[in-house]
C-alpha positions, -999 to +999 in steps of 0.1 A: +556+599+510+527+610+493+514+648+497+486+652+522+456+679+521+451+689+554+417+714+563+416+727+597+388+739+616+395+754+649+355+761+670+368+771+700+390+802+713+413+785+737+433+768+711+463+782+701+466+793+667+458+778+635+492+778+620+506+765+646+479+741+652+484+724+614+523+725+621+526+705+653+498+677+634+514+676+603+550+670+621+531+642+638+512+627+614+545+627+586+562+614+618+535+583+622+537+579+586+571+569+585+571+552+619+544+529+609+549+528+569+519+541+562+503+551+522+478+568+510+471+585+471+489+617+462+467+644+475+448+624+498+426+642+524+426+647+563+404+665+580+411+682+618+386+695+640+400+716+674+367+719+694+360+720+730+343+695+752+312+703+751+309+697+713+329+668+717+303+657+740+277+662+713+299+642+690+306+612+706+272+608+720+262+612+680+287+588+669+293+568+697+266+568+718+294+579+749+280+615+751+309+628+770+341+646+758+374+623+754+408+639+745+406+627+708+379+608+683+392+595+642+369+590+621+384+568+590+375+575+558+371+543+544+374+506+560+412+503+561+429+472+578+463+471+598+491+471+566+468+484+534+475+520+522+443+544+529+415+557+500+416+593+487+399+604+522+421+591+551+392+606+573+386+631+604+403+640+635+388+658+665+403+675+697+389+687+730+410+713+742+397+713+778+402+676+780+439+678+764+450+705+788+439+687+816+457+653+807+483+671+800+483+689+833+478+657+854+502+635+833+529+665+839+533+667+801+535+702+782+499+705+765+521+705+730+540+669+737+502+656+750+486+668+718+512+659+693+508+625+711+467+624+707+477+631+666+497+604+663+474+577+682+445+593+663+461+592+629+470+559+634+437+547+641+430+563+603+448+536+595+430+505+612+453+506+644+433+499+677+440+495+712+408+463+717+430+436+726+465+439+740+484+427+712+467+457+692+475+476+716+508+470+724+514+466+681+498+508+681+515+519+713+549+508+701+547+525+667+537+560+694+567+554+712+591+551+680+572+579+663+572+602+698+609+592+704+617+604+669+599+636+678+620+642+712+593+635+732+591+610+762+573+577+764+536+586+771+532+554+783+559+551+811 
């Protein structure tokens, strides 16, 4: 697997830190990677984002036009299909931490299983994965159930 440049930015106190933030999403997204067979350039770049939901808000609305906060947004860098390795940007990730502590809460999930799970469905979508129609998303759920499995983490679907 190639080498991945990860930048983290972390906007909002509640997270936990920074280290440990970029160590529980790189053990997802390597995990994806070789769940799905995923490819990208040597050096290629992914960019994370651990907000709050009130900038999440902002952000969707901007880019979405849903201006509400959801537990996790990708933002590709380039127009990659299902199969076809990524460009030199794979593109952004962003977090809501109020959103993924109360998922996590209500699913009865520890907030660190819920948001390695939110890396993985958000990396894949990097990678032209989607969750439209039901074969996508049953394609993109099982590839999250391998990957989580591999992780020692439950089936966030069951």
């Amino acid at each position: 697997m190639n080498r991945l440049e990860i930048s983290i930015s972390v906007n909002d106190n509640g997270w936990p830190g920074e280290a440990g933030l970029l160590a529980l999403c790189e053990r997802a997204v390597s995990a994806a990677a070789a769940s799905a067979g995923l490819d990208w350039p040597d050096g290629a770049e992914l960019s994370l984002l651990f907000t709050n939901d009130a900038e999440m808000a902002v952000i969707n609305g901007e880019w979405r036009d849903k201006p509400v906060a959801t537990n996790v947004l990708s933002f590709p860098g380039g127009d990659v299909q299902v199969g076809e390795p990524a460009g030199p940007v794979l593109g952004d990730l962003v977090f809501a931490r109020e959103t993924v502590e109360r998922e996590a809460a209500e699913q009865e999930k520890s907030f660190e299983d819920h948001l390695t799970h939110l890396a993985v469905h958000g990396f894949l979508h990097l990678f032209g994965y989607d969750h439209i129609d039901d074969d996508e998303a049953e394609e993109m759920e099982e590839i999250e159930r391998q990957t989580l499995s591999g992780l020692g983490i439950a089936d966030p679907y069951a």
